[in-house]
C-alpha positions in Angstrom: -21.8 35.9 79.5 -19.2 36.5 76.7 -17.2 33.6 78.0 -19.8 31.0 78.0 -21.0 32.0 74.6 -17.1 31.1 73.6 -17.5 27.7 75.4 -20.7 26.8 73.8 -19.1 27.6 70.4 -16.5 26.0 71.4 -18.4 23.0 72.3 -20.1 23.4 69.1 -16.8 23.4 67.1 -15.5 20.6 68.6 -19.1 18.3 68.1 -19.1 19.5 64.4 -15.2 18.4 64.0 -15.7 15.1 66.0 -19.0 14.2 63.7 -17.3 15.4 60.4 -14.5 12.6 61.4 -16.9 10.2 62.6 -19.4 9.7 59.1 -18.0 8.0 56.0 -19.1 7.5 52.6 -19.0 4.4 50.2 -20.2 5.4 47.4 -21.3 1.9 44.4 -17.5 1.9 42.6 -15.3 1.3 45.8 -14.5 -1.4 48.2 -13.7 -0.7 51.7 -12.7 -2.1 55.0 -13.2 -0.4 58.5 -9.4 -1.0 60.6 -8.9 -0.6 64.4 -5.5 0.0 65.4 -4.8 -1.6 61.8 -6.5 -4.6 62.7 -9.5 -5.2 60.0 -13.3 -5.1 62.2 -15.7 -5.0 58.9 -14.5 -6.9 56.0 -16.6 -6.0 53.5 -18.1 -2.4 53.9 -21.4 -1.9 52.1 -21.6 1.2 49.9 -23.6 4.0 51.5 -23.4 6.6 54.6 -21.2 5.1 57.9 -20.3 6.1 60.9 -16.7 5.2 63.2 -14.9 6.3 65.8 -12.5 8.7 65.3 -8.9 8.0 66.1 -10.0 4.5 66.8 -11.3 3.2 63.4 -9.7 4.2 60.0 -11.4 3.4 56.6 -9.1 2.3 53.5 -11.2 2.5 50.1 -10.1 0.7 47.2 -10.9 1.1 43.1 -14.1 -1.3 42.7 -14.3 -1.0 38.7 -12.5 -3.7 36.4 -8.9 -2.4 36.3 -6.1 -3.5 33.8 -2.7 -5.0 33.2 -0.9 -4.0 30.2 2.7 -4.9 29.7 5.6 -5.1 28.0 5.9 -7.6 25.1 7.5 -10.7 26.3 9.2 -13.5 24.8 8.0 -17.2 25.5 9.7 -20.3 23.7 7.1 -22.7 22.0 7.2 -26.6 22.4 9.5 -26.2 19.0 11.6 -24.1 21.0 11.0 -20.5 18.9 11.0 -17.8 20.3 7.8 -15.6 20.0 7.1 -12.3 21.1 3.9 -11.7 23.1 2.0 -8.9 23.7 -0.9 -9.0 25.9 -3.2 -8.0 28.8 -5.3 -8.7 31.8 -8.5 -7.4 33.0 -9.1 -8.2 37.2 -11.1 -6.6 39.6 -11.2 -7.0 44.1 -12.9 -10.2 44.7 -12.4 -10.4 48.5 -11.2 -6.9 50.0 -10.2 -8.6 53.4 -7.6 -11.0 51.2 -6.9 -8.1 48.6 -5.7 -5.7 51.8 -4.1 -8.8 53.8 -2.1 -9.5 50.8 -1.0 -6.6 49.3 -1.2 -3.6 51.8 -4.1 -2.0 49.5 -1.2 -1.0 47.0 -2.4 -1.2 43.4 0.8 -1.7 42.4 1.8 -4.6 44.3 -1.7 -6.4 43.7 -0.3 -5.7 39.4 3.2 -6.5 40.0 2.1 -9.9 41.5 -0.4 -10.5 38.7 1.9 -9.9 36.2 4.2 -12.8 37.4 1.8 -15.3 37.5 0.1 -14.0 34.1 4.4 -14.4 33.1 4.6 -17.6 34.0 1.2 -19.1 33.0 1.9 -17.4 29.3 5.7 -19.4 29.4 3.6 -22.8 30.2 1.2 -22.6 27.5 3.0 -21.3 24.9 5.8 -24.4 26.0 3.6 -27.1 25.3 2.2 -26.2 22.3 3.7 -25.2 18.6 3.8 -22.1 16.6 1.0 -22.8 14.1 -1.4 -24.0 17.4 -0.4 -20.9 19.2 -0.8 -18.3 16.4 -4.3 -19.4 14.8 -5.4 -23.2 15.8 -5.8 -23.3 19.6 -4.9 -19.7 20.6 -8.9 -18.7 21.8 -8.6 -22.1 23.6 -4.8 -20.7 25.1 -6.8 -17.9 26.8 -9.9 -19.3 28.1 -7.5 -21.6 29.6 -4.9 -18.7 31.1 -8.1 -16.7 32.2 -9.8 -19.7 34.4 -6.2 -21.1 35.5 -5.3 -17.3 36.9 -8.6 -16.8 38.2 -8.3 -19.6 40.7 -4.7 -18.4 41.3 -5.6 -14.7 42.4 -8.7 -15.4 43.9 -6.9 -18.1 46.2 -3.8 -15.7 46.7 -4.9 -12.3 46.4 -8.6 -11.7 46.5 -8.7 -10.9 43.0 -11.0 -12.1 40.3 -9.6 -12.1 36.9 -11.9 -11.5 34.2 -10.4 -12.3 31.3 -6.6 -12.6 29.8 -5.8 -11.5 26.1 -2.8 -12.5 23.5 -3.2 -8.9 21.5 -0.3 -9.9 19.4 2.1 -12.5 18.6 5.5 -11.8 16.1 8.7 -13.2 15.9 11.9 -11.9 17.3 13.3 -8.6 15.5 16.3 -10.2 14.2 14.6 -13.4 12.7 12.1 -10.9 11.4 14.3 -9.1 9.4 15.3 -12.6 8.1 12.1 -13.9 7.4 11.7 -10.2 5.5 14.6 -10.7 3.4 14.0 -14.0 2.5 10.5 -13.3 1.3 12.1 -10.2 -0.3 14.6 -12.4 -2.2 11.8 -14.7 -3.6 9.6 -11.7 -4.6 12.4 -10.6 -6.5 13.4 -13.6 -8.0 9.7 -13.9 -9.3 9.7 -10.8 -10.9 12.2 -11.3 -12.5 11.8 -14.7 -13.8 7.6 -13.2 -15.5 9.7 -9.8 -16.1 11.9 -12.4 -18.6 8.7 -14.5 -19.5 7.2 -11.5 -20.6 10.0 -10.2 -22.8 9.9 -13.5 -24.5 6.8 -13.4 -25.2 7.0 -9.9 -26.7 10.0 -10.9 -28.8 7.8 -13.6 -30.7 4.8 -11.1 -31.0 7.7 -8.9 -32.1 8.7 -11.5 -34.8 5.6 -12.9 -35.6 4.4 -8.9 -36.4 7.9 -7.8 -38.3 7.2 -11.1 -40.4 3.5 -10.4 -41.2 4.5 -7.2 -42.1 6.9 -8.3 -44.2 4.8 -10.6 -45.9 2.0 -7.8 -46.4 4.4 -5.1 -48.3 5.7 -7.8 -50.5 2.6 -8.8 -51.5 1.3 -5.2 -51.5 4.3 -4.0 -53.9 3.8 -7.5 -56.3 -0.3 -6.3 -56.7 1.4 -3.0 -57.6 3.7 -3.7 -59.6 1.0 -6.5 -61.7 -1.4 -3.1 -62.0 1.2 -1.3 -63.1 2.2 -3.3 -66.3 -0.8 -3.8 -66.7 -1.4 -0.2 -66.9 1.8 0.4 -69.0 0.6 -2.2 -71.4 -2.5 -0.7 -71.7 -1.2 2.1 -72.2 1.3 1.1 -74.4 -1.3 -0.5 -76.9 -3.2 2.2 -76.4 -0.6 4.9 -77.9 0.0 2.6 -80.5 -3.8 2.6 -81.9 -3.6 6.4 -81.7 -0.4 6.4 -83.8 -1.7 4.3 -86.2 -4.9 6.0 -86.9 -3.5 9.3 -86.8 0.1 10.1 -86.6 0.0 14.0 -86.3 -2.2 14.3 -83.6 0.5 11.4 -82.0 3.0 13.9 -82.7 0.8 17.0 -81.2 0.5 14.6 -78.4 4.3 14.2 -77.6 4.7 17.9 -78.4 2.6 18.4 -75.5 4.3 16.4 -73.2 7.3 18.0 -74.4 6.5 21.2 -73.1 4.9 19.9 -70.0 7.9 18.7 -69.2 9.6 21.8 -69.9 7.6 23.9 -67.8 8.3 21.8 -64.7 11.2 23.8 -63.7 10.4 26.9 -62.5 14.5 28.0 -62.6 14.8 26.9 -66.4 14.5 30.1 -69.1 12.6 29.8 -72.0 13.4 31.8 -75.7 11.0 32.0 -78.3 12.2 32.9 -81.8 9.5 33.4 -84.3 11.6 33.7 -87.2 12.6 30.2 -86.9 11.2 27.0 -87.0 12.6 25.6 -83.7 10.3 28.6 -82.1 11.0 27.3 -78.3 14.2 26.4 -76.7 14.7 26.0 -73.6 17.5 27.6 -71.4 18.8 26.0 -68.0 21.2 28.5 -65.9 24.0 26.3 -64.1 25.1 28.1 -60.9 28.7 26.3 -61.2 29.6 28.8 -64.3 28.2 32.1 -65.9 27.3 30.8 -69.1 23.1 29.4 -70.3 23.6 26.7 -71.4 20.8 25.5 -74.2 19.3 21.4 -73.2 16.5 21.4 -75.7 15.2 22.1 -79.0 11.6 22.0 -80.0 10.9 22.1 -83.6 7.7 20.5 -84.3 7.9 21.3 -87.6 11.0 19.0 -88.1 11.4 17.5 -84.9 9.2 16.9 -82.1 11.8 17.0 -79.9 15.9 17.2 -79.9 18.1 17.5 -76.9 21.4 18.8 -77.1 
């Protein structure tokens, strides 16, 4: 009894192995083909639950989904014969799985490797036959459409690959006639600013002059008004002192007087002596630092005098 139960679970074993190796799933983002003995039976295997037999058939799956190429920069030679440097990509995706395995084993990288040369090559001949100006702005969307439908044909033909669309990312000049191009336009630049630097200290020389000369003009004018008020107010003055001293001398002389001592009281080092016993009552006393002696300037007697200096 126990040793049939181990042959049916045995049995058992062996039908769950044998149907675990017999069902396949595609699932909606591969491609598949069903082999026997490596020889392709079922090109094109739809996506969904299959069966095989095991040991007999094999199953290779391959990446449905839009895949892409993105290389190095390359440098192509334009109908001018410049050299540009290219950057771009490709976006492709399995066409015809029987041709894509035939051709390339299944191996991703050999289906991108091959690609990539004839994406090299078309870039070379379209870039050769036209200049730099058509390839940078004029006719470069028209460059690609063309690459795209040209490689298309190309891979669909050769590899079983449909290519959906080629694109020039970038386009620059070689490093070393960059770096020319750079210091040229550097030069220039510099050159420029220097010649407006120079323009503009020229100009701000003559507004420089111009203001120096106006101002100029406006204190000597200012200092002739000035000095016409003044005379005028001397004169004035003048006449008017006069017409005092004519009506009244004494108060002329009081007047003076005053002065006299305004004059005096200026100083604030100067030393002042009154003497009331004499008619010169106020004389005034300057101290010299140079020597130890006062030494007497002036004498007012307005009795005699107005004023007398010594």
């Amino acid at each position: 009894m126990k040793k049939s139960n181990i042959l049916i679970s045995a049995f058992l074993l062996l039908a769950v192995l044998i149907l675990s190796r017999s069902i396949y799933v595609v699932s909606e983002m591969e491609r598949a083909v069903l082999l026997r003995f490596g020889e392709i039976v079922e090109f094109d295997v739809a996506p969904g639950l299959h069966f095989k037999v095991p040991i007999l058939n094999t199953v290779r799956k391959f990446d449905g989904r839009i895949m892409t190429i993105d290389q190095r920069p390359q440098s192509y030679l334009t109908s001018e014969k410049k050299a540009l440097v290219v950057d771009s990509f490709m976006k492709f995706r399995i066409k015809d799985v029987a041709k894509y395995f035939t051709a390339t084993q299944g191996n991703e990288a050999v289906a991108s490797t091959l690609l990539f040369q004839r994406l090299d090559s078309g870039l070379r001949n379209e870039f050769g036959i036209r200049t730099v100006k058509e390839v940078v702005s004029g006719e470069r969307d028209q460059l690609m459409n063309s690459l795209t439908a040209q490689l298309n044909t190309i891979a669909q033909e050769e590899l079983g690959l449909e290519v959906v669309d080629v694109r020039v990312k970038r386009i620059d000049l070689p490093e070393d006639v960059s770096e020319s191009v750079y210091n040229r336009m550097r030069t220039e630049r510099e050159r420029l600013a220097r010649e407006l630097r120079a323009q503009g200290n020229e100009v701000a020389e003559k507004i420089m002059a111009t203001a120096d000369k106006d101002k100029t003009v406006i204190v000597a004018d200012a200092y002739r008004e000035a000095e016409i008020i003044k005379g005028d107010g001397d004169a004035t003055a003048t006449a008017t002192y006069a017409a005092a001293f004519t009506k009244d001398p004494e108060f002329y002389d009081f007047t003076r007087s005053l002065k006299a001592y305004q004059a005096t009281f200026e100083n604030k080092g100067d030393i002042l002596l009154i003497n009331p016993d004499n008619n010169c009552s106020i004389i005034r006393i300057v101290w010299d630092k140079s020597i130890t002696n006062l030494k007497p300037v002036m004498v007012m007697c307005p009795s005699i005098y107005p004023i007398r200096d010594f």
